[in-house]
C-alpha positions as CSV (number, residue, x, y, z in Angstrom):
1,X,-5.8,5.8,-12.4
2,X,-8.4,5.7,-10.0
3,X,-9.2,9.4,-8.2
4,X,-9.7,9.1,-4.1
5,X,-11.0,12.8,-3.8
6,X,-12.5,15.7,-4.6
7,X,-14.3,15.9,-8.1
8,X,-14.8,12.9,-9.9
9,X,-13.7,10.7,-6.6
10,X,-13.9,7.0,-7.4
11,X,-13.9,7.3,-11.0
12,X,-11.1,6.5,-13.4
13,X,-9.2,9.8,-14.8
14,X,-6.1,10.4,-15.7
15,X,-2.9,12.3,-13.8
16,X,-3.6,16.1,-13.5
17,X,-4.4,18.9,-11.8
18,X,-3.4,22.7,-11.5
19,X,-1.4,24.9,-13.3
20,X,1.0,26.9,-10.8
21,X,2.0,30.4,-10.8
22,X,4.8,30.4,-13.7
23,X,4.0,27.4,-15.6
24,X,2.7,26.6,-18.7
25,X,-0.1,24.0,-19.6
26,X,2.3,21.5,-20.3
27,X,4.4,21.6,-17.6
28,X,2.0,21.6,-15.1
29,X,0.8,18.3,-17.1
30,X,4.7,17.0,-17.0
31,X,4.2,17.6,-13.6
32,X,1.6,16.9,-12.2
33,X,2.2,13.3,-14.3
34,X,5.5,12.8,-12.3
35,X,3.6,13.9,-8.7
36,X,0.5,11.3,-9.4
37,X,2.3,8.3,-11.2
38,X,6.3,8.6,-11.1
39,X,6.7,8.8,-14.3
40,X,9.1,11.7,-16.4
41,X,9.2,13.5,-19.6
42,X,9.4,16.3,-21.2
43,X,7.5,19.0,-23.0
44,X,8.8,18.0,-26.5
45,X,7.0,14.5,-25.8
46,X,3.6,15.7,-24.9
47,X,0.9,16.7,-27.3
48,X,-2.2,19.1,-26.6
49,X,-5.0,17.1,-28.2
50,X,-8.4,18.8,-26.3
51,X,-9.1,21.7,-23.9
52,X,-12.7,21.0,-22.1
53,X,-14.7,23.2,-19.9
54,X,-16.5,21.6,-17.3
55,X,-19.7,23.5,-16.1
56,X,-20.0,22.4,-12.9
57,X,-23.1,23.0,-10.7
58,X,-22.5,22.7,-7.2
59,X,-25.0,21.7,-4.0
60,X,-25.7,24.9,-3.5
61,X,-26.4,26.2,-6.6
62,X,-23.8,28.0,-7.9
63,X,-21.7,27.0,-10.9
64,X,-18.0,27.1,-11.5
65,X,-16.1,26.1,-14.7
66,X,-13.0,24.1,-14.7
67,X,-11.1,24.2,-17.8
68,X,-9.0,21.3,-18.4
69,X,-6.1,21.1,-21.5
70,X,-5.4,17.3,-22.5
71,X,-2.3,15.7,-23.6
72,X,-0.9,12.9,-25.4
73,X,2.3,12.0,-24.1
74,X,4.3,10.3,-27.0
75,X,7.2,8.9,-24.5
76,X,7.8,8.6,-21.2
77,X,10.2,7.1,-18.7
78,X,9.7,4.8,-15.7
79,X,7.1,2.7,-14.9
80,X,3.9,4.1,-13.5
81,X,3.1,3.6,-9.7
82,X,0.5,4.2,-7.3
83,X,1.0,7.4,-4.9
84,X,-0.9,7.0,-1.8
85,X,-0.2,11.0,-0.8
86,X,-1.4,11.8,-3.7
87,X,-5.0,11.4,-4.9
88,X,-4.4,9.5,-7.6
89,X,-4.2,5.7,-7.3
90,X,-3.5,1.9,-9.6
91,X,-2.4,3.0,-12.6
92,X,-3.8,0.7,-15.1
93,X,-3.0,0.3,-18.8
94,X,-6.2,0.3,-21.0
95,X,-6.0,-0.6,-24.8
96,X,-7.9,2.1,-27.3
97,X,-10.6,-0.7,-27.4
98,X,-11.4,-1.8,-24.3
99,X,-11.4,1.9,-22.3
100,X,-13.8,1.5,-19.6
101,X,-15.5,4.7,-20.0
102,X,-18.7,3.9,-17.8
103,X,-15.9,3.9,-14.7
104,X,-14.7,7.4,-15.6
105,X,-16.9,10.6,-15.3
106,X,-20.4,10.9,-17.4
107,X,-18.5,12.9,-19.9
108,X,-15.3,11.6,-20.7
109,X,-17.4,9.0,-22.7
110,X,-18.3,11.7,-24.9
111,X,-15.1,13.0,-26.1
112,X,-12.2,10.4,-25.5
113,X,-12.8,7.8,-27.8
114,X,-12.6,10.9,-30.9
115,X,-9.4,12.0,-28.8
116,X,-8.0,8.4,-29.2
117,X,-9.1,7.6,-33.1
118,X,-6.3,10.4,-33.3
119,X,-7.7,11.4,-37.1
120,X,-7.4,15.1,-36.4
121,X,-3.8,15.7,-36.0
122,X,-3.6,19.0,-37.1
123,X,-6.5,20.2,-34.7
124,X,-7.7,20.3,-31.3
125,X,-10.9,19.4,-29.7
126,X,-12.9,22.2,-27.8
127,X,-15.4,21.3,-25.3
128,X,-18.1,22.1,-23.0
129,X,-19.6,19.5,-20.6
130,X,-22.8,20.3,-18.1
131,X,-22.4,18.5,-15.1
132,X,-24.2,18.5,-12.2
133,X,-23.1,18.1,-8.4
134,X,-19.7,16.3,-7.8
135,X,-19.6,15.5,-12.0
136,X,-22.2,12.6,-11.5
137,X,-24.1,13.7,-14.1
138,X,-24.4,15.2,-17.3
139,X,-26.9,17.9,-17.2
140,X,-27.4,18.6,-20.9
141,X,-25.2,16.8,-24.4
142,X,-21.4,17.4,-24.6
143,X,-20.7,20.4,-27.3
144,X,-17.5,19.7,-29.3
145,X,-16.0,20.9,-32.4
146,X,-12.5,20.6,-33.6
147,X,-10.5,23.8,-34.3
148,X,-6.6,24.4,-35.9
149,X,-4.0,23.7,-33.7
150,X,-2.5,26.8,-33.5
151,X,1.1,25.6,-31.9
C-alpha cells in the first residue's frame, strides 16, 4: 500500500500503526489491517516474524525510536481496498520475487526479503535501522540477528 503521510509518506509499506491502551501486538495489527485495507482475521492467523527499531533522527536533532512488531498473516477474509480516510492507499499484491523494495523505505530492503525466504520458522528477527529525517535515509548498516521465538 502506498502511505500519504507522516513517516515514510509516498513509499510503499504495509497496513499498521499503533498499539492502543489494552491491546496486544497482534490485535492492534488485526486492526489496524481491517482500518487501512478492509480486510478481517484473527489472531490465530497472524504470525510475529520481526520486531524493528527504527532510530529516527528528526530536523531538529533529536532522535526518537519507533519499534515496530511484524506479521505474517496466514488467512484473511475479503478483498483488500483503498481507504481514502485513512493514510494508507492501492493495495497492491507483490510476488516474493518481484517486491519493489527501492519504493518502500531505505530499510525495508534490508530485512524483508530474509523475512519472506521464511527459513527461520522457529525464530524471530530483531532489528535496528538508523535513519535519518523523515526515514529517507539510512544513516549507518541495518543490525539484525535472529533470536527463539518465544510464543
Amino acid at each position: 500500500m502506498l502511505k500519504t503521510a507522516k513517516i515514510g509518506k509516498g513509499c510503499l509499506n504495509g497496513p499498521g500503526g499503533g498499539i492502543k491502551k489494552g491491546e496486544t501486538e497482534k490485535s492492534a495489527a488485526m486492526r489496524e489491517l481491517s482500518e487501512e485495507s478492509g480486510v478481517v482475521t484473527f489472531l490465530e492467523y497472524l504470525k510475529k516474524v520481526a520486531v524493528v527499531d527504527f532510530h529516527n533522527l528528526m530536523e531538529n536533532g533529536d532522535d526518537f525510536v519507533c519499534r515496530v512488531h511484524y506479521f505474517f498473516c496466514r488467512k484473511w477474509f475479503g478483498v483488500p481496498e483503498s481507504r481514502p480516510e485513512e493514510n494508507m492507499i492501492n493495495p497492491t499484491w507483490f510476488s516474493h520475487w518481484a517486491v519493489p523494495y527501492k519504493l518502500m523505505m531505505p530499510a525495508d530492503g534490508d530485512f524483508v526479503p530474509l523475512l519472506l525466504k521464511e527459513e527461520n520458522t522457529d525464530c524471530v528477527l530483531e532489528a535496528s535501522a538508523y535513519m535519518g529525517c523523515n526515514q529517507t535515509i539510512k544513516l549507518k548498516p541495518t543490525e539484525m540477528r535472529w533470536v527463539l521465538r518465544s510464543d
